[in-house]
N, C-alpha and C positions, 0 to 999 in steps of 0.2 A: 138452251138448258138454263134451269133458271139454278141457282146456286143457292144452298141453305147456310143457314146459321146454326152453331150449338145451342142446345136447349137451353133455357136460363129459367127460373124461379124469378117472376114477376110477383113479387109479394104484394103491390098496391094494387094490383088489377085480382088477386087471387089466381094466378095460373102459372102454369107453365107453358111458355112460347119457343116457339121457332119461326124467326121472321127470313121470309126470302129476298132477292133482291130486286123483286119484282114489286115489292111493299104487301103481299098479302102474308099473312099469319096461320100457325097450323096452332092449336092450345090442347090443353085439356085445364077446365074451370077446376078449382077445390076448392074446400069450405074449412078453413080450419078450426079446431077448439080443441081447449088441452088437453091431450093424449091421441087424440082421433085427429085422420085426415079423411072426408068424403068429397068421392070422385062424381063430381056430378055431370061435364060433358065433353066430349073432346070433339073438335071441330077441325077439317083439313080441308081446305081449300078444293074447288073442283077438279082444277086442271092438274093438282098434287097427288089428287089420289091414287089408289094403286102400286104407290112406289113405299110402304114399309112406314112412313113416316108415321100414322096414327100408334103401329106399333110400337117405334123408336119412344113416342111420346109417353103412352103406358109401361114400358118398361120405365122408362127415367123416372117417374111419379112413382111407380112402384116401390124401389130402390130408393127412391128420399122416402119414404115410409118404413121401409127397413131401417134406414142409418140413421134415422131418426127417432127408430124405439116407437113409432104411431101406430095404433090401430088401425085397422081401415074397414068403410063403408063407402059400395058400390050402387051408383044410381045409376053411374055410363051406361050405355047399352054395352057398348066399343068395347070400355074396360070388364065390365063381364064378363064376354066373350071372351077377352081376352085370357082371364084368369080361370075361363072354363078349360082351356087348351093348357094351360101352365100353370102346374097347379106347386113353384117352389112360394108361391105366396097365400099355400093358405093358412098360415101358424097366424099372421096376421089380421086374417079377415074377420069382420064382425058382422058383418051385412053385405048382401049381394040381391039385385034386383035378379028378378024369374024373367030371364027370356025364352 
């Protein structure tokens, strides 16, 4: 079992991480600019997936966009998805890619 970490806000990388103890990393990239946050990829490890974590990642990103008063624009494929299924973020949304 490999053991996770809490998500953190990597402000000099632009992402949000979750690092294992195995040294691989799950993210989703953002792009910041004043007022808007765009989600542009989230990335989870091979052997990682399956287990909620991409989800974990888009909810947390999400929720700093709420608490934070940001807009948001969706490039994720991931996050799309995501906010197709859930839809308590869309007052928020300004852009969403077509999958």
């Amino acid at each position: 079992m490999v053991n996770e970490t809490e998500i953190v806000n990597n402000v000099e990388k632009s992402r949000f991480q979750m690092s294992f103890d195995n040294g691989e990393t799950a993210l989703v990239d953002y792009r910041l600019t004043p007022g808007k946050i765009s989600f542009m990829h989230t990335e989870v490890p091979k052997d990682m997936s399956g287990k909620g974590i991409a989800a974990r990642l888009a909810k947390y990103a999400l929720e700093y966009a709420r608490a934070n008063n940001l807009r948001i624009n969706i490039y994720c494929v991931y996050i799309a998805a995501y906010v197709k299924r859930d839809h308590s973020y869309d007052d928020l949304i300004d852009h969403v890619i077509e999958i």
